[in-house]
C-alpha positions as CSV (number, residue, x, y, z in Angstrom):
1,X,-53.2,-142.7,-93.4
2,X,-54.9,-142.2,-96.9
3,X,-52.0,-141.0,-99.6
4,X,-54.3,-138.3,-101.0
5,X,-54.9,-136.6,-97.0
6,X,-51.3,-136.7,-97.0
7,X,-50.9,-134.9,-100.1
8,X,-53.6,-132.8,-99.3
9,X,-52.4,-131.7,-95.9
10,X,-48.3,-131.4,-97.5
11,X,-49.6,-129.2,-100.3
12,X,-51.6,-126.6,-97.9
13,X,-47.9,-126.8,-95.6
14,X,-46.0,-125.9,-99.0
15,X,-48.5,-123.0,-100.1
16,X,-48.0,-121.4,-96.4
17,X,-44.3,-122.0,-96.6
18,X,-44.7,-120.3,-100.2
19,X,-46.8,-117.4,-98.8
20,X,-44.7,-116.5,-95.6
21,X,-42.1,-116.8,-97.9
22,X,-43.3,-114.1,-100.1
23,X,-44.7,-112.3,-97.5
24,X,-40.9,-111.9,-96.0
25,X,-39.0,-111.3,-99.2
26,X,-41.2,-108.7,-100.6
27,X,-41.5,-104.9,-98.8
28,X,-43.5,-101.9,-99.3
29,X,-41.8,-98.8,-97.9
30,X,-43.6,-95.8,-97.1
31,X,-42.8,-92.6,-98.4
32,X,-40.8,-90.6,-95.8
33,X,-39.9,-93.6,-94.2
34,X,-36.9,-95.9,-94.4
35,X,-35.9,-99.9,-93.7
36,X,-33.0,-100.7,-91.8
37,X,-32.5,-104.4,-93.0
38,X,-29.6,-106.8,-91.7
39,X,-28.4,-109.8,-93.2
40,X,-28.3,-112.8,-90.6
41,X,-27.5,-109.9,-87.8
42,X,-25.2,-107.6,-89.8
43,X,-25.8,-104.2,-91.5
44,X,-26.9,-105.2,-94.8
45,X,-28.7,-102.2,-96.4
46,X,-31.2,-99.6,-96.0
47,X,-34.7,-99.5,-97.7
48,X,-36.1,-96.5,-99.6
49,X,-39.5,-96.0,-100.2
50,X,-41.5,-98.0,-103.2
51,X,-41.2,-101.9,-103.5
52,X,-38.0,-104.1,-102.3
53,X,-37.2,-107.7,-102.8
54,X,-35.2,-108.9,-99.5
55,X,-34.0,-112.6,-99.1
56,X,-36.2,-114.6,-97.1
57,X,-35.1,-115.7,-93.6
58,X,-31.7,-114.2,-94.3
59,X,-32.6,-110.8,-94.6
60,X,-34.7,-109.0,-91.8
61,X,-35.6,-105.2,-91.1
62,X,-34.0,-104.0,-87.6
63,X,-35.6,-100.2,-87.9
64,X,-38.2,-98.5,-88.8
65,X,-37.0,-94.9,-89.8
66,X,-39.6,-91.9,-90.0
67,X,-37.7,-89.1,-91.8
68,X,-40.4,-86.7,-90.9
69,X,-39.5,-83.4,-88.7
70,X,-40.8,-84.6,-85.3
71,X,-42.3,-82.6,-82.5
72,X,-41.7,-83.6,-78.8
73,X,-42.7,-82.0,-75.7
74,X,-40.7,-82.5,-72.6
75,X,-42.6,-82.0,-69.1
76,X,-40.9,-78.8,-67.2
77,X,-38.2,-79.2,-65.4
78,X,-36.9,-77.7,-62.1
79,X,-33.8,-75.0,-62.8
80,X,-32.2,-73.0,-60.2
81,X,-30.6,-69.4,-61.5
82,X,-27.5,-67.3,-60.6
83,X,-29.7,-66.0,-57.7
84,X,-30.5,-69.2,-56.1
85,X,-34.6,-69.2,-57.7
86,X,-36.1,-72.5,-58.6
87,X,-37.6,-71.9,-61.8
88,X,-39.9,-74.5,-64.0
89,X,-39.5,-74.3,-67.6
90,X,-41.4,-76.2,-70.5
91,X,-39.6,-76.8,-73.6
92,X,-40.5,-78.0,-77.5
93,X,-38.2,-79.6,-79.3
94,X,-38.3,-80.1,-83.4
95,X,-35.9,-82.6,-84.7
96,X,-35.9,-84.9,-87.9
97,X,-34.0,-88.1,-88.3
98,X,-31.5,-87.2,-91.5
99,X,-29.4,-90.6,-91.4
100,X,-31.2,-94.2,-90.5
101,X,-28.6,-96.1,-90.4
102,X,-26.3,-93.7,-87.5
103,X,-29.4,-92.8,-85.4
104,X,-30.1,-97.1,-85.6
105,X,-26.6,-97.7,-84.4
106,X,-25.1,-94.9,-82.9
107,X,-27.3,-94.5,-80.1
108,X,-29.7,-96.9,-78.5
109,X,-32.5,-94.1,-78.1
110,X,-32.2,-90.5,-79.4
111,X,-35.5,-89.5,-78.2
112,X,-34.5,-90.1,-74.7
113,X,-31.0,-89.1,-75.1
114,X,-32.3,-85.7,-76.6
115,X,-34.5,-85.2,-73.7
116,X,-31.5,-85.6,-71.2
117,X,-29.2,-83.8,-73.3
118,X,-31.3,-80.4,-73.5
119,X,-32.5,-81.0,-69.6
120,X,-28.6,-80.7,-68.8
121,X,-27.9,-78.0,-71.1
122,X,-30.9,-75.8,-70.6
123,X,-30.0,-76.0,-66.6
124,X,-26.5,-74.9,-67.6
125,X,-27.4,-71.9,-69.6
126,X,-30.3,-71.1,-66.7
127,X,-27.5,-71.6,-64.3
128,X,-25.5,-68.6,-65.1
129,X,-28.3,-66.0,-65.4
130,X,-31.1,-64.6,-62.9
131,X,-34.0,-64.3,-63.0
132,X,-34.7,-61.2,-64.7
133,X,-32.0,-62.1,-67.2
134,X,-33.6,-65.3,-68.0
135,X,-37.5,-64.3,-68.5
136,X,-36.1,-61.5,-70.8
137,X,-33.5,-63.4,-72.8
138,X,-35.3,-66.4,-74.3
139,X,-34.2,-65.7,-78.3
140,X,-30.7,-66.1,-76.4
141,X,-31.4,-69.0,-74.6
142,X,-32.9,-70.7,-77.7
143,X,-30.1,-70.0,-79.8
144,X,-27.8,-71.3,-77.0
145,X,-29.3,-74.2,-76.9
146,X,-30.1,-75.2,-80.7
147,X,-26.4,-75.1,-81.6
148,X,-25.5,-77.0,-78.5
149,X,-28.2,-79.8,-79.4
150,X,-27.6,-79.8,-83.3
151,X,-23.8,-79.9,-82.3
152,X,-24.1,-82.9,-80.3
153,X,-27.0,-84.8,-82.2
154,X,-25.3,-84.5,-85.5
155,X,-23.5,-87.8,-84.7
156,X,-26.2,-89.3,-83.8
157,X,-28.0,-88.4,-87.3
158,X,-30.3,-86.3,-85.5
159,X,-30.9,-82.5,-87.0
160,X,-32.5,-80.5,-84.3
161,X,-34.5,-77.9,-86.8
162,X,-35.8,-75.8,-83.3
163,X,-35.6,-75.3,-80.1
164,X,-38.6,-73.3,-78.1
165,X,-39.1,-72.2,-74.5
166,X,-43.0,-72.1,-74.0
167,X,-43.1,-70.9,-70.7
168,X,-40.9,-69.9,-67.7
169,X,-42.8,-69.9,-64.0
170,X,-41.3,-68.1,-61.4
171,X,-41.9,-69.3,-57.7
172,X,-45.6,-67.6,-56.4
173,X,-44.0,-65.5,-53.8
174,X,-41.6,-64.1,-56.6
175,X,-44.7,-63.9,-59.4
176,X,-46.7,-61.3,-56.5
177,X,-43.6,-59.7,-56.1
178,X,-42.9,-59.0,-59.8
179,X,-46.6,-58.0,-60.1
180,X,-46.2,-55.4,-57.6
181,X,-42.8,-54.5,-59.4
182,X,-45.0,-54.4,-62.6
183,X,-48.1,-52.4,-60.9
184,X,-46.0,-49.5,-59.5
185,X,-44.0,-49.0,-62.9
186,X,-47.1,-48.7,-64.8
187,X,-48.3,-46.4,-61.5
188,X,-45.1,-44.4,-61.9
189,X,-45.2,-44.3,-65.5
190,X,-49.3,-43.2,-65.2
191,X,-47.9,-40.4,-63.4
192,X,-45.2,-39.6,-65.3
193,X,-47.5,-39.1,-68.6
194,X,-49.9,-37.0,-66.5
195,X,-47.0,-34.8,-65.3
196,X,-46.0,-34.7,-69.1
197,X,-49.6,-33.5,-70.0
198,X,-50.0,-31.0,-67.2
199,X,-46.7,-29.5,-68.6
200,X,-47.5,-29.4,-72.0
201,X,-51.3,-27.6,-71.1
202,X,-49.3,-25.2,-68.9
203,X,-46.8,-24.4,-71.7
204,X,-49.3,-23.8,-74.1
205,X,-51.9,-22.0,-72.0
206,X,-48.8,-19.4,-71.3
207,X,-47.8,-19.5,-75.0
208,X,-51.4,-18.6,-75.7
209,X,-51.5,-16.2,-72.5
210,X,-48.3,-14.8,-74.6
211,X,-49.5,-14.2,-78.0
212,X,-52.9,-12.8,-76.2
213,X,-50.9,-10.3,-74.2
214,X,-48.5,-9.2,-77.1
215,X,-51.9,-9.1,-79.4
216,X,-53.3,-6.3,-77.3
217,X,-50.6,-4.1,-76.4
218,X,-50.0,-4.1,-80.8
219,X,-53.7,-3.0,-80.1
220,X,-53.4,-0.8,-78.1
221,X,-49.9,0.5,-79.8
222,X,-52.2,1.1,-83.1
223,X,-54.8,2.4,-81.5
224,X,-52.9,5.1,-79.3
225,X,-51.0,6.0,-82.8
226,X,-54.0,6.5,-84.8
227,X,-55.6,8.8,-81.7
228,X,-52.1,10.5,-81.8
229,X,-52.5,10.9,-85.6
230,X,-56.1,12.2,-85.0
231,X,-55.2,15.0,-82.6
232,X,-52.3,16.0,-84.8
233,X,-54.3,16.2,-87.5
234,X,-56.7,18.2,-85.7
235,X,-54.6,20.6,-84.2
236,X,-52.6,20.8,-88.0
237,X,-56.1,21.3,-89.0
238,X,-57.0,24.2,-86.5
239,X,-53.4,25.9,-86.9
240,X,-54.3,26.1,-91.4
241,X,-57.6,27.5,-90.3
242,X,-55.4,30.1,-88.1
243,X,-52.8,30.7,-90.3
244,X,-55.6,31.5,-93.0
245,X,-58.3,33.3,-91.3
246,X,-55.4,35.7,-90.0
247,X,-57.0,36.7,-87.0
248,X,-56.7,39.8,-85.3
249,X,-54.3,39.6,-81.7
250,X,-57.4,41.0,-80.1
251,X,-59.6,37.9,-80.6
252,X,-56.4,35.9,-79.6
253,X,-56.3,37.5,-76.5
254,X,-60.1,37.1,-75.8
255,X,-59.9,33.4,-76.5
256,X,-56.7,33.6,-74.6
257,X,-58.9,35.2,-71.1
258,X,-61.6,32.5,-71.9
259,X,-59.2,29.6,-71.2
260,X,-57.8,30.8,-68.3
261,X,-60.6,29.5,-65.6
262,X,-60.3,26.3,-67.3
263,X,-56.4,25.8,-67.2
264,X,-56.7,27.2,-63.6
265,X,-59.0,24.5,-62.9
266,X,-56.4,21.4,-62.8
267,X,-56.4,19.4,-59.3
268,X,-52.4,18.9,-60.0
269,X,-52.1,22.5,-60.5
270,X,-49.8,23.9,-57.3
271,X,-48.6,27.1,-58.8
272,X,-50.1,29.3,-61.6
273,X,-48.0,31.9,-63.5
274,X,-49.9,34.6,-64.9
275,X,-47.8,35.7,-68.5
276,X,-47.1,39.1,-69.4
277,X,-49.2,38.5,-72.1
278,X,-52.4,38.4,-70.3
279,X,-52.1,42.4,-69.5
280,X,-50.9,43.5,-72.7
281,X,-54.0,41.7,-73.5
282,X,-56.0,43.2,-71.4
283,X,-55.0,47.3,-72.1
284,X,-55.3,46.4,-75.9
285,X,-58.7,45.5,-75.5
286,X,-59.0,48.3,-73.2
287,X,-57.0,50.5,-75.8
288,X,-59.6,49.2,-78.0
289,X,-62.7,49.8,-76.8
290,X,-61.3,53.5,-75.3
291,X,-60.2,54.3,-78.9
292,X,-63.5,53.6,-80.1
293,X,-64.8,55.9,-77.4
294,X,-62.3,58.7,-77.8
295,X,-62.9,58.3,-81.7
296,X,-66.2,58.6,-81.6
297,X,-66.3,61.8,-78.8
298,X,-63.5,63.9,-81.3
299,X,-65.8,62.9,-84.2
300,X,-68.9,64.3,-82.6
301,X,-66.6,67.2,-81.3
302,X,-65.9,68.2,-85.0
303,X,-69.7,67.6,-86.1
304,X,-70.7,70.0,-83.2
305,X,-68.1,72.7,-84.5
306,X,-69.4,71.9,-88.0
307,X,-72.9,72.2,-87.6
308,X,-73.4,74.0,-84.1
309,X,-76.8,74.6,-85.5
310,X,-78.0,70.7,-85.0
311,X,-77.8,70.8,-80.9
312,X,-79.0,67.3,-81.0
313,X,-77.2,64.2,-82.0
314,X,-79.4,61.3,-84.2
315,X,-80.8,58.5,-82.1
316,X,-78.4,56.0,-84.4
317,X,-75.2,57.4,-82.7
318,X,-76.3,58.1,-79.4
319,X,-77.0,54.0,-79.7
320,X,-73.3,53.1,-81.1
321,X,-71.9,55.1,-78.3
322,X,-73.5,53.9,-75.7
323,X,-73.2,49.7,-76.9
324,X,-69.3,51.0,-77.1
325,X,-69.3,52.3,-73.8
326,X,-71.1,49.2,-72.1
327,X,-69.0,46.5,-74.0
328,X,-66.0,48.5,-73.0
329,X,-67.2,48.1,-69.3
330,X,-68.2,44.6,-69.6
331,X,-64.6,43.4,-71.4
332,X,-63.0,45.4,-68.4
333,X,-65.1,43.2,-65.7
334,X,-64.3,40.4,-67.3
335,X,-60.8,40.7,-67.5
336,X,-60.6,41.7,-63.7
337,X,-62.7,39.0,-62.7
338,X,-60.7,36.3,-64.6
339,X,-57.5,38.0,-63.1
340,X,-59.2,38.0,-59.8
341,X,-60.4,34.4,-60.1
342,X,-56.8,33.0,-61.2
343,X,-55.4,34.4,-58.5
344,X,-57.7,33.4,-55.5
345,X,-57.4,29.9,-56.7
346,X,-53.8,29.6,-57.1
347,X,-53.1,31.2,-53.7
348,X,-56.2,28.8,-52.3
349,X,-53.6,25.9,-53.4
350,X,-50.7,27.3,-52.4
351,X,-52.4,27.4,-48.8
352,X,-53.7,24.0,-48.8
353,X,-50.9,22.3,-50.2
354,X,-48.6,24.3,-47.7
């Protein structure tokens, strides 16, 4: 074999050796990411990110370490409740890897020991609720089950950050009857608001009924009271106009025949009294109207003595006599007629209501 192949073909073995062993001695870590590196099969040390020197073919990385917060999703899983329901519930689980060299060593796979671990515990804390218990106590049941996780993967150097439930499904006979359940509370509550609305329109129709009601009557209160006022002020009004004219008991007791037929003429009217009054009234118009006669004959009577000579009285007084005479008769008629008149009707309803 030619010397200089030889050399050729030992100085390309010595650049590879030289390579691989740069290549194995020199690392790049990645931020958020650490090395776990043993030395000929022992813990050595742990890598940060940035560049590291190692020892070639003594030194070797066991683990790669991502120190990001990780997300995982477990596929539901089958968990029976305190009243005997199968239920499927899907979890998410946030966890971040806070010590390389434990979670390396201390367990041989976290991820799949996490899984197990909140599959157990998640049927335990299922197990001693029901149904209804469980679909409405998920803050609880996450709670529950981060401190149990974070409790347990803490040796590990595993820090569970969160622990959601995304869903809960019931079996589908119980999901049709919780929506009936569901549809007749929102029925009963649908009535239960209309009832509240027909009570409040009722209340407030009667309040307003109310105020309506107590609104007229004051109406009616003031208007009766200034009617009242009116006739008082009237009949005040009339009793001055009496009081100043001074009239003479005469024209009282002509106004005073007048009014009889009228006050006679009630329907409710079973038994008329006829005052003393009414004849005084009567002979002093009588007197009256005679005294203006007998006047008037003693005067001409002392005229005749006085001037026998004039036989015949003047056509002026033969007048005034005889207007006396006839007002005389007609006052008298009238009287007896309205006497006449009361008294037929008030023995008419004596009879019929007898």
């Amino acid at each position: 074999m030619d010397p200089s192949v030889l050399v050729a073909v030992l100085v390309i073995i010595a650049a590879l050796i030289g390579i691989i062993t740069v290549a194995k001695s020199v690392k790049v870590v990645p931020q958020q990411v650490e090395y776990v590196v043993e030395r000929l099969g022992k813990y050595s040390r742990t890598l940060t990110p940035g560049l590291n020197i190692l020892v070639p073919f003594i030194d070797s990385v066991r683990n790669k370490v991502d120190k990001r917060e990780a997300v995982v999703n477990f596929p539901p899983q089958p968990v029976i409740t305190s009243d005997n329901l199968v239920v499927s519930i899907d979890t998410v689980l946030y966890f971040k890897v806070v010590d390389s060299v434990r979670a390396t060593y201390e367990i041989f796979s976290y991820l799949q020991a996490i899984e197990q671990l909140t599959v157990t515990t998640l049927r335990n804390v299922i197990g001693s609720l029901d149904l209804e218990k469980a679909l409405t106590s998920r803050d609880e049941i996450n709670r529950h089950l981060s401190g149990v996780l974070d409790e347990t993967t803490g040796r590990w150097g595993i820090k569970v950050t969160r622990v959601e439930i995304k869903a809960i499904e019931p079996p589908p006979s119980i999901r049709d009857s919780m929506e009936k359940q569901m549809r007749a509370e929102r029925d009963r509550r649908a009535a239960i608001l209309h009832a509240e609305g027909l009570k409040q329109s009722q209340i407030l129709t009667a309040e307003g009924e109310k105020q309506a009601a107590v609104l007229r009557a004051e109406g009616e209160r003031q208007s009766r009271i200034l009617t009242a006022e009116g006739q008082a002020k009237a009949i005040r009004t009339v009793v001055d106009s009496i009081h100043l004219s001074n009239p003479d008991s005469k024209v009282m007791a002509y106004q005073y025949l007048q009014a009889l037929p009228q006050i006679a003429a009630g329907q409710s009217n079973k038994m008329w009294i006829l005052p003393v009054e009414l004849t005084k009234a009567l002979e002093g118009i009588g007197g009256a109207l005679g005294g203006m006669a007998a006047m008037s004959d003693a005067e001409r009577s002392r005229h005749v003595d006085r001037n026998r000579v004039e036989e015949e009285e003047s056509a002026e007084v033969q007048e005034a006599r005889q207007a006396a005479e006839e007002a005389a008769a007609v006052a008298t008629a009238e009287a007896q007629a309205a006497a006449a008149q009361v008294s037929g009707t008030t023995q008419n309803r004596e009879l019929t209501n007898g």
